[in-house]
C-alpha positions as CSV (number, residue, x, y, z in Angstrom):
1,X,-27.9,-5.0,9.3
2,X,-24.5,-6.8,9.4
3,X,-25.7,-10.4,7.9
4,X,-23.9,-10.6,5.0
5,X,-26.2,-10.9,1.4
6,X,-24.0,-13.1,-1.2
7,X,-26.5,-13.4,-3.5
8,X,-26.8,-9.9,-4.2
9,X,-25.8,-7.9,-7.5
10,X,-22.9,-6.4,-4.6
11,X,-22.0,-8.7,-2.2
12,X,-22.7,-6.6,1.1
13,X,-23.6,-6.6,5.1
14,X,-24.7,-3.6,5.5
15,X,-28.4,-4.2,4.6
16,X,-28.5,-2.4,1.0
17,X,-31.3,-3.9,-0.2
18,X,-33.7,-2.3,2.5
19,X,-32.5,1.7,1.1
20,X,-33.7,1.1,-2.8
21,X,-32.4,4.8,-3.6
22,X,-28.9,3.7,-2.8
23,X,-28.8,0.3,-3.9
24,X,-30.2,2.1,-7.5
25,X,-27.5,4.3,-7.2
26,X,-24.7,1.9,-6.2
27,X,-26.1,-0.3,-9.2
28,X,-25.8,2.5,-11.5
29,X,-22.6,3.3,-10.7
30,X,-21.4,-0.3,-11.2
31,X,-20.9,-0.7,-14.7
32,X,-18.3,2.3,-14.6
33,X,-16.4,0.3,-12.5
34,X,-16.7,-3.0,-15.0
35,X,-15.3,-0.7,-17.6
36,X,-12.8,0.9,-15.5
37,X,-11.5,-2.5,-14.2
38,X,-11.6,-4.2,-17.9
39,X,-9.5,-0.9,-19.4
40,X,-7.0,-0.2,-16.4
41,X,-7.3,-3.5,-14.4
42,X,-4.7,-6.4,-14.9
43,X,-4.0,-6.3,-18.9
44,X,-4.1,-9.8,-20.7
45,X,-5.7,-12.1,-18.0
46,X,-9.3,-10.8,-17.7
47,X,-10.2,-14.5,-19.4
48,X,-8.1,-16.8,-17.0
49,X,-9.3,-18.6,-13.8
50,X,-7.5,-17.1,-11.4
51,X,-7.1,-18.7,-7.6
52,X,-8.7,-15.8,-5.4
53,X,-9.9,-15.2,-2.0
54,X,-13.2,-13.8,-1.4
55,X,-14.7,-12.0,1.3
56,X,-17.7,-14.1,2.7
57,X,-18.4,-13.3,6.0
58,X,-17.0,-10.5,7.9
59,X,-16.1,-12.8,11.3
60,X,-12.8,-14.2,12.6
61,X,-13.4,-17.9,11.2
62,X,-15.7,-17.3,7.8
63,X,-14.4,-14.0,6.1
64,X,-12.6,-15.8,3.2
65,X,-13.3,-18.4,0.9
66,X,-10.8,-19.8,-1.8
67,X,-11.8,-20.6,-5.5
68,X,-10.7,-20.6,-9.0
69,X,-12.5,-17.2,-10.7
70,X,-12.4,-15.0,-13.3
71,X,-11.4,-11.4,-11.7
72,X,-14.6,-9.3,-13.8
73,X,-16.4,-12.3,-12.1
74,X,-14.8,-11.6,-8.8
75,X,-17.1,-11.1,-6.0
76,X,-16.7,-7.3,-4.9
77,X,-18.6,-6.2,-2.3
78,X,-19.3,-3.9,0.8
79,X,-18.1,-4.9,4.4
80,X,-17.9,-3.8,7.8
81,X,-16.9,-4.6,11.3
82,X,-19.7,-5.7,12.7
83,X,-21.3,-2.8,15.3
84,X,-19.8,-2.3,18.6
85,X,-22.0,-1.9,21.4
86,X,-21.6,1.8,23.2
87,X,-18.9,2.7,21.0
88,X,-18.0,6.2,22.2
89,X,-15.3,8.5,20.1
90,X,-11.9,8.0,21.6
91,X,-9.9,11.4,20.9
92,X,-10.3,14.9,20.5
93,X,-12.6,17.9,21.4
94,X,-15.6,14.9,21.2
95,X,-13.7,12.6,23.3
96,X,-15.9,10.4,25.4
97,X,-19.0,11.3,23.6
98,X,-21.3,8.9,21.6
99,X,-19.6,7.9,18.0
100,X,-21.5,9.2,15.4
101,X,-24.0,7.9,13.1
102,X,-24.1,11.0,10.9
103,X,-21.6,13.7,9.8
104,X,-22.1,16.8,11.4
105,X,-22.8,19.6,9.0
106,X,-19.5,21.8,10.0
107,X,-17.6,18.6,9.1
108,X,-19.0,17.5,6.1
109,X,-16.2,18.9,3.7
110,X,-13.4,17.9,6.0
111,X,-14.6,14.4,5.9
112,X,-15.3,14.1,2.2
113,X,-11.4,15.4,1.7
114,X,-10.6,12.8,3.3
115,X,-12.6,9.4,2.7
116,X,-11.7,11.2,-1.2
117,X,-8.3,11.0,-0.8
118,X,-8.4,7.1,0.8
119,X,-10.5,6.4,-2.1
120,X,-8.1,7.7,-4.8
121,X,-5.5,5.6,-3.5
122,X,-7.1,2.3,-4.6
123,X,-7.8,2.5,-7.7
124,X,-5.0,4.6,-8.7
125,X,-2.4,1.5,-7.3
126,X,-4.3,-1.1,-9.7
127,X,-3.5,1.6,-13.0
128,X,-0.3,1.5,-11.7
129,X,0.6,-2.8,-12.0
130,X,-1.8,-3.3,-14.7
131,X,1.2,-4.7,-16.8
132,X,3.2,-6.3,-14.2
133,X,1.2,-9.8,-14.9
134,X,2.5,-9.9,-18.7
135,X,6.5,-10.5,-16.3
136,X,5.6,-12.8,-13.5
137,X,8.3,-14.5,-11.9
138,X,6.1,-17.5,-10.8
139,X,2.0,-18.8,-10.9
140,X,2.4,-18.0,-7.3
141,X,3.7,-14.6,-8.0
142,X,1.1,-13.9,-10.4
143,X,-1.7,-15.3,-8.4
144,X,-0.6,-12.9,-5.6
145,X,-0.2,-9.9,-7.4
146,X,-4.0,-10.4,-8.4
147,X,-5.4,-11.1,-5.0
148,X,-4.3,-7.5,-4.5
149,X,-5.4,-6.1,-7.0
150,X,-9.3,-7.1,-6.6
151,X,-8.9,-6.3,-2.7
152,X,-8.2,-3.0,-3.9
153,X,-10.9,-2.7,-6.1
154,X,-12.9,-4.1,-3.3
155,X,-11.7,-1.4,-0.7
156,X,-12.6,1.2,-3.6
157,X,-16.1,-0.2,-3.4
158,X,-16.1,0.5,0.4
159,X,-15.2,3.8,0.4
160,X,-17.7,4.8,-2.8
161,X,-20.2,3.0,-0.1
162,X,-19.2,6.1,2.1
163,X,-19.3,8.8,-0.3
164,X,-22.9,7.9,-1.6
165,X,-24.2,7.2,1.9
166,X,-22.8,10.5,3.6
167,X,-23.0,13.0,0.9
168,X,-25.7,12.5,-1.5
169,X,-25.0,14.0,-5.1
170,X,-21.5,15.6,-3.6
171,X,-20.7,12.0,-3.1
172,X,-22.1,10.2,-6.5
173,X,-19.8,13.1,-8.2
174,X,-16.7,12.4,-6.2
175,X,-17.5,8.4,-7.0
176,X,-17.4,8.8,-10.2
177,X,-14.4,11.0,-10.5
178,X,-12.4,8.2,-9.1
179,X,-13.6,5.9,-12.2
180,X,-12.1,9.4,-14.7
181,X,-8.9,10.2,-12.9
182,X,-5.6,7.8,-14.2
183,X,-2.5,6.8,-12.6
184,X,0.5,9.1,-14.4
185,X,-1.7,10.8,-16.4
186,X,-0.9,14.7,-17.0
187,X,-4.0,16.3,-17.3
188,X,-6.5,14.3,-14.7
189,X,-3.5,12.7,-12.4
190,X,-4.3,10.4,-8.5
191,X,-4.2,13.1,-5.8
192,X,-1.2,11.8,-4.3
193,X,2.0,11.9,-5.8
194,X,3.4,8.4,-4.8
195,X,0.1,7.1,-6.9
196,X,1.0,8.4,-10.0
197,X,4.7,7.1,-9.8
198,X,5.2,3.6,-12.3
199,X,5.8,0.5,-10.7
200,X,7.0,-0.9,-14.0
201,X,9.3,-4.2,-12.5
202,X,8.5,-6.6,-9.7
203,X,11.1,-5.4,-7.2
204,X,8.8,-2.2,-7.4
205,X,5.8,-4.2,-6.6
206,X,7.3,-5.6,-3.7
207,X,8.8,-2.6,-2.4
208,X,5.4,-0.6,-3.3
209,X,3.6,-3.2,-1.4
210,X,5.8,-3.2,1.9
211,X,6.1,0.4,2.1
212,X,3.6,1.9,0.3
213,X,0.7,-0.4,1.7
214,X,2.0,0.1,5.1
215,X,1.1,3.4,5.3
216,X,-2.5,2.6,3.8
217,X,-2.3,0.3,7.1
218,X,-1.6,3.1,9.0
219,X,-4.1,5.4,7.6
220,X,-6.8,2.8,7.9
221,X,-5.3,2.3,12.0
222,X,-5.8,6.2,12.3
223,X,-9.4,6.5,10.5
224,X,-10.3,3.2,12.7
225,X,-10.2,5.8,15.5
226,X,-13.1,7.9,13.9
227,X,-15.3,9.6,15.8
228,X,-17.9,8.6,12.5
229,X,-18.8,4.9,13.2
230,X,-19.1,3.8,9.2
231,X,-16.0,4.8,8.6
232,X,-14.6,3.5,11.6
233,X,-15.8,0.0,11.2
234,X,-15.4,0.3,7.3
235,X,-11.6,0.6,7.7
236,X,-11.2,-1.7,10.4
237,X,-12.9,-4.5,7.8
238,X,-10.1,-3.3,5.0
239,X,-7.2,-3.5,7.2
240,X,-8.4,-7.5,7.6
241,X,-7.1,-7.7,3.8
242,X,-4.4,-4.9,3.7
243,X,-2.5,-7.2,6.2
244,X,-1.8,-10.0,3.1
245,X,-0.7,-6.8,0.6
246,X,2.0,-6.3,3.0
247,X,2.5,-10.3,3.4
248,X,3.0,-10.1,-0.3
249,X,5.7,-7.0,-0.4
250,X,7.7,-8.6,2.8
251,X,8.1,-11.8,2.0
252,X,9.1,-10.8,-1.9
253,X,11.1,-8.5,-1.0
254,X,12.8,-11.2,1.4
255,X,13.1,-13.9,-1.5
256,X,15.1,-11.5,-3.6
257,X,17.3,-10.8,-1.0
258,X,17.5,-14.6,0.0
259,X,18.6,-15.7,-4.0
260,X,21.1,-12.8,-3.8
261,X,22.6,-14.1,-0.8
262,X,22.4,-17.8,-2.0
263,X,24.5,-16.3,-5.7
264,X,27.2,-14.5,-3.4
265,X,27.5,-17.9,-1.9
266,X,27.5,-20.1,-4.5
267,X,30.3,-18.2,-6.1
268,X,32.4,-17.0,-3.2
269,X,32.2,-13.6,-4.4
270,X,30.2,-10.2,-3.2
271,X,31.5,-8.4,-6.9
272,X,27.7,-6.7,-8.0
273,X,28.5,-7.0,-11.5
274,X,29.1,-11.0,-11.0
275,X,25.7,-11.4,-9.0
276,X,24.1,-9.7,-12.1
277,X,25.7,-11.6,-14.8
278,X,24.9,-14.8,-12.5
279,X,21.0,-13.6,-13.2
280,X,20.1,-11.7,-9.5
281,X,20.0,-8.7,-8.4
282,X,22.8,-7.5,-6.0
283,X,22.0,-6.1,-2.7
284,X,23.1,-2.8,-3.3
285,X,20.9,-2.6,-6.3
286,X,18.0,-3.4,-3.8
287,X,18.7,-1.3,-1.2
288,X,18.2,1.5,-4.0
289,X,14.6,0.2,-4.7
290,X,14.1,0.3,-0.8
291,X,15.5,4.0,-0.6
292,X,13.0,5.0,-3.6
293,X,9.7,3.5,-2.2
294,X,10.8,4.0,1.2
295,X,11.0,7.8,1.1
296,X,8.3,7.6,-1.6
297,X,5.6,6.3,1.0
298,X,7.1,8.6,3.8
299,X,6.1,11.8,2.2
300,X,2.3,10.4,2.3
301,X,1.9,11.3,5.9
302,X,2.1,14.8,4.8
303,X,4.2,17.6,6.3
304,X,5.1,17.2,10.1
305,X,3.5,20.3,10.8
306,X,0.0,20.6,10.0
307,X,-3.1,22.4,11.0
308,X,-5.2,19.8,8.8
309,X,-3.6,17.0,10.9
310,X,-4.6,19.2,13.7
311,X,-8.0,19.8,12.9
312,X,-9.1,15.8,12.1
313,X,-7.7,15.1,15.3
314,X,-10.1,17.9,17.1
315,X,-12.9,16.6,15.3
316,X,-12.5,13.1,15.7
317,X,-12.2,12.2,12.5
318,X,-8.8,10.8,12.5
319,X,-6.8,9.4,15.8
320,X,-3.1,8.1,16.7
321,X,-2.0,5.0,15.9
322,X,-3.1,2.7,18.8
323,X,-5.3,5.9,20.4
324,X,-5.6,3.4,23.2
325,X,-2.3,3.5,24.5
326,X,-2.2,7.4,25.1
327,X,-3.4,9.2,28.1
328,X,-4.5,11.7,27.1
329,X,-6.9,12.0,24.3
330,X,-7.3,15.3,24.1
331,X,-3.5,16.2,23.6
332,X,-4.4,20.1,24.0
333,X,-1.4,20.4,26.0
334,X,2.3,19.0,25.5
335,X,4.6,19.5,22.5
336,X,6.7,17.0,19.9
337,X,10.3,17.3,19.6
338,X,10.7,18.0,16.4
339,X,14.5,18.2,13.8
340,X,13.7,21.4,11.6
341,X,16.0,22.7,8.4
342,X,17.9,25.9,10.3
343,X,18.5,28.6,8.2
344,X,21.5,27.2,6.7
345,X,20.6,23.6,6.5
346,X,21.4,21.6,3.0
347,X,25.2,21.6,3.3
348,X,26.4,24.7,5.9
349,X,25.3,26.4,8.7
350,X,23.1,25.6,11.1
351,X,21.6,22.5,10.0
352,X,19.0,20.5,12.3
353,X,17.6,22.8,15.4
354,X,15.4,21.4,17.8
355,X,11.7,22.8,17.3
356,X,8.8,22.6,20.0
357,X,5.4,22.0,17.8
358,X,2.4,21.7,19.8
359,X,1.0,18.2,19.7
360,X,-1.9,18.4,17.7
361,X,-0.1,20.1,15.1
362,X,2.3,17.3,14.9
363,X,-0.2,14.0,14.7
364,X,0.9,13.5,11.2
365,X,4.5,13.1,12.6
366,X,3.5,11.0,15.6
367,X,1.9,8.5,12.5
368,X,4.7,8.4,10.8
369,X,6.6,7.2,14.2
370,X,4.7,4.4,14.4
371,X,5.0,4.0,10.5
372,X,9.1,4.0,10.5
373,X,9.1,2.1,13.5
374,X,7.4,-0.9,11.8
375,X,9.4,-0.3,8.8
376,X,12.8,-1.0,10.9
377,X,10.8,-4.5,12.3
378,X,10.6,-5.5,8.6
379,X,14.0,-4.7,7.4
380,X,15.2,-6.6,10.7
381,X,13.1,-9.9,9.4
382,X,15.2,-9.0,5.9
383,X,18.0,-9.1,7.6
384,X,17.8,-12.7,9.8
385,X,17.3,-14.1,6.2
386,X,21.2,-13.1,5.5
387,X,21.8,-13.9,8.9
388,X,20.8,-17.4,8.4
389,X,22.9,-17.4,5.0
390,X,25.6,-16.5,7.1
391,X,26.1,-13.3,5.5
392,X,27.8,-10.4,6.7
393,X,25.4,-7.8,4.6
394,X,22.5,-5.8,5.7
395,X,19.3,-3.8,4.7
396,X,19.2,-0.4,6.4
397,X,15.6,1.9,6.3
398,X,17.3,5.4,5.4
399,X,16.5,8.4,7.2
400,X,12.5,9.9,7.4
401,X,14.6,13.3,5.7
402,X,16.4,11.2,2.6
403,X,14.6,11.8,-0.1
404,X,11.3,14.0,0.8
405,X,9.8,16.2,-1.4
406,X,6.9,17.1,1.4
407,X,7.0,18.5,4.2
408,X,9.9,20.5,6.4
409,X,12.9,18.7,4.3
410,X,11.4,19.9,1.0
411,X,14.1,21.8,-0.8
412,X,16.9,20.7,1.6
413,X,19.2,17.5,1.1
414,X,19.9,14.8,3.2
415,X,22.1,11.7,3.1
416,X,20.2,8.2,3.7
417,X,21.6,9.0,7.7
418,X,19.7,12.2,7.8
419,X,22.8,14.3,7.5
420,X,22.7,17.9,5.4
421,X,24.2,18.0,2.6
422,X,24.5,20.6,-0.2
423,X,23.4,20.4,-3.7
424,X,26.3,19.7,-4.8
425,X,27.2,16.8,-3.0
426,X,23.5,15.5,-3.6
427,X,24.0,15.7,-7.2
428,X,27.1,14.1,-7.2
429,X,26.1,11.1,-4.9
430,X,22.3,10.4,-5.4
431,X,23.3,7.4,-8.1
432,X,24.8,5.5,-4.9
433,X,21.3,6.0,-2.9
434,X,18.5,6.1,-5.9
435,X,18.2,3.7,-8.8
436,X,20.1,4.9,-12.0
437,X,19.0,4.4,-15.7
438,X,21.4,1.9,-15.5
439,X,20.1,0.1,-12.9
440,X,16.5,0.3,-14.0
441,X,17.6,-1.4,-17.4
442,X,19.4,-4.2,-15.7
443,X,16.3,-5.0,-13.5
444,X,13.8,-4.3,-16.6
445,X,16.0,-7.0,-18.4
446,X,15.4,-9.7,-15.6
447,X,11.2,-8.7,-16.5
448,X,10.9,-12.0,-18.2
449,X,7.5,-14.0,-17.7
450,X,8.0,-17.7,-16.1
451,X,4.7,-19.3,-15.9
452,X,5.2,-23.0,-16.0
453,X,4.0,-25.0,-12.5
454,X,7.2,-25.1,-10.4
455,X,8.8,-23.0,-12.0
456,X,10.4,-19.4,-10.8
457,X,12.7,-16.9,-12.5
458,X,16.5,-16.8,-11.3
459,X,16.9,-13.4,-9.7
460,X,14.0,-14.5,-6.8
461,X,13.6,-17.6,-4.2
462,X,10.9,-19.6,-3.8
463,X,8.4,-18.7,-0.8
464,X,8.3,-21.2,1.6
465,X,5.0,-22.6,1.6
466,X,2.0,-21.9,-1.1
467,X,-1.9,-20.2,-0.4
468,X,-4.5,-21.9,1.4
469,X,-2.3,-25.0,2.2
470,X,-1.6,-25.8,-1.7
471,X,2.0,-26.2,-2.9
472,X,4.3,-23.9,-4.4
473,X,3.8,-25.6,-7.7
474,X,0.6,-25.7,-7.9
475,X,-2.3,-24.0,-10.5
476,X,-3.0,-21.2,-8.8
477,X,-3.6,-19.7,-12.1
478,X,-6.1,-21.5,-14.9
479,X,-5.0,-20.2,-18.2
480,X,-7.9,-19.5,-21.0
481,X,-7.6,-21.5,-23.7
482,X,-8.0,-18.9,-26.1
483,X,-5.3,-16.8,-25.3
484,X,-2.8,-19.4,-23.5
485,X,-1.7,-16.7,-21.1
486,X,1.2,-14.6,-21.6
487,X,4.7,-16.2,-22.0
488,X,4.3,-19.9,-20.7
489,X,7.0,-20.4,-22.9
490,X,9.5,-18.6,-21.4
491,X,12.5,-20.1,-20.7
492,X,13.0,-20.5,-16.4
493,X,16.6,-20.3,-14.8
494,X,15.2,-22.6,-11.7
495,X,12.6,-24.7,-10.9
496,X,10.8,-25.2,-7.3
């Protein structure tokens, strides 16, 4: 256990080959996934040679290794942390204990729910970008979008790893309901609802990325915490390649921002429409996208008050971001200071009142703390980039209540400072905070593929550096000869 087999049908260090019945079973679920990946994975490019990293150990200095591949050819696999000596379960009723090498029976369920609802997320996220390669704004861009879209189908593997280890038949069924459920679809939808929203433009991506994938960061940080050592070192392996989704998100997010600023100085104007007839997009027009997927990812750390959140945390089976920090583990005493809707909240009334809520009950809110507060580090590093373009703009992360449609603030409105407002005034102002039809048509319009080496659309920057040491212009992506690729002739507005 923990040396890791390349040469196997899956890729793996956790010893597969010495339990036949699951290796059989993991092998008979494998060509579901082929199918699933061919019919809902990246649409056009399944032929190409496409510049990936692959995992191929799971240590600090050999986990990744660089080479031109075909994605169904990509090397998916199952990794985790290596074992940690004494490991004991660091929160809850357990606290202190030996971690666990088996589920307990009375937590089976609760478990399963959970490593379920992880697993949904990533395959429902590829479903959702399947298109987005056929509008690239560079090779780079492309090449990017691609490396994570296998890591998610590799972090899919992981937790299907779980579900057959753990819970025998329960768990081949739930595996391969994940291969039958569809992003956006009506009658078999993801379980959450962020997951079934379309990311249909590359600002999307980039926001989706940021935002959405940072909570996935903080959902692996919390299930790192488990008192159930698989899943523990299983999520602490995945949050290795989460960290580059996020890369992605930031720094493309940051480019667009950067060629807007660079058009408002270039012609000595702030005038939106003038930015978008120039070929950008204007800032307020992004700060739309980043209210959207903003309070989007938000509601995926459920409602602030929660009993479920409660019971993981008494079991073990979920912790706090950065358990270690707290000092008490147990957190069976103290309260969180919670902003509830008052009875007349949405516009008259009360509004906010202070609410006590014991702590345990409040651990999804106490995620989403840490969540928002790395949000507002990442907006700042958005913001430095106008800084440096001596700018007087800036990005702002709205309010945790803009926007939810989970949780306390369901049914209530909010402006982007967290203000109540009434219907009324939502209706009337929401086009200023949430992307319009209009706005969605001027971004679809900029959708145009530019594919060439060196060469990147006009509404983004160039990154500053390439992968893996290479250039910006560089063949990251080796198209088939067969079907060219899609648009290399399109026509670019700059060149890099």
């Amino acid at each position: 256990m923990g040396n890791v087999d390349l040469n196997a049908r899956i890729p793996n260090n956790v010893g597969l080959k010495e339990d036949r019945r699951l290796q059989r079973a993991l092998e008979a679920w494998q060509p579901g996934f082929i199918d699933w990946w061919m019919e809902m994975g990246p649409e056009g490019f399944q032929a190409d040679q496409i510049y990936l990293r692959t995992a191929v150990d799971v240590g600090r200095d050999g986990w990744a290794h660089f080479e031109h591949v075909k994605m169904p050819d990509y090397r998916w696999g199952i990794f985790m942390s290596p074992m940690e000596d004494g490991r004991v379960i660091p929160c809850g009723d357990f606290f202190g204990q030996p971690a666990w090498q088996q589920v307990p029976g009375e937590y089976r369920n609760m478990l399963r729910r959970i490593i379920v609802t992880q697993a949904d997320t990533e395959p429902a996220s590829v479903e959702q970008q399947r298109l987005l390669g056929q509008t690239a704004p560079s090779l780079y861009d492309l090449r990017n979008l691609f490396q994570v879209n296998v890591e998610e189908g590799r972090h899919l593997w992981a937790m299907v790893y779980l579900l057959h280890t753990l819970f025998g038949r329960d768990g081949r069924e739930e595996a391969e309901d994940l291969l039958r459920r569809r992003s956006g679809n009506e009658d078999s939808p993801r379980i959450l609802g962020t997951f079934n929203e379309p990311v249909e433009d590359w600002l999307s991506f980039f926001m989706f990325t940021t935002f959405t994938d940072r909570d996935g960061k903080f959902q692996l940080l919390s299930l790192a915490e488990s008192a159930l050592d698989q899943l523990s070192r299983t999520t602490r392996f995945m949050l290795t390649e989460e960290a580059h989704h996020m890369f992605v998100g930031e720094t493309g997010v940051g480019r667009v921002i950067e060629r807007a600023g660079e058009v408002m100085n270039e012609l000595g104007t702030e005038d939106p429409d003038k930015i978008r007839a120039h070929g950008a997009i204007d800032l307020p027009t992004i700060q739309k996208w980043l209210n959207r997927w903003f309070s989007s990812s938000v509601n995926l750390f459920g409602g602030e008050q929660s009993s479920n959140a409660a019971n993981y945390f008494a079991a073990g089976l979920k912790g706090r971001y950065k358990e270690e920090k707290y000092e008490d583990h147990v957190a069976l005493e103290g309260a969180y200071e919670m902003q509830v809707p008052g009875s007349g909240s949405g516009g008259s009334g009360k509004g906010l009142i202070t609410e006590q809520v014991p702590m345990r009950n409040a651990m999804n809110e106490v995620l989403r703390d840490g969540y928002v507060q790395d949000c507002e580090f990442v907006v700042g590093r958005w913001n430095r980039t106008l800084e440096k373009l001596e700018r007087p703009e800036r990005m702002y992360l709205p309010n945790r209540r803009f926007n939810r449609e989970i949780g306390i603030y369901t049914g209530h409105h909010f402006d982007p400072e967290g203000n109540p407002i009434s219907h009324e005034e939502w209706e009337a102002k929401k086009g200023q905070w949430l992307p319009s039809a209009e706005d969605l048509e001027f971004v679809k319009s900029l959708m145009k593929p530019c594919l060439g080496h060196g060469q990147i659309a006009s509404w983004i920057a160039p990154p500053k550096k390439g992968i893996n040491g290479n250039p910006f212009a560089w063949e990251y992506v080796r198209f088939d000869k067969a079907s060219v690729g899609v648009g290399l002739g399109a026509e670019p507005s700059l060149t890099g």
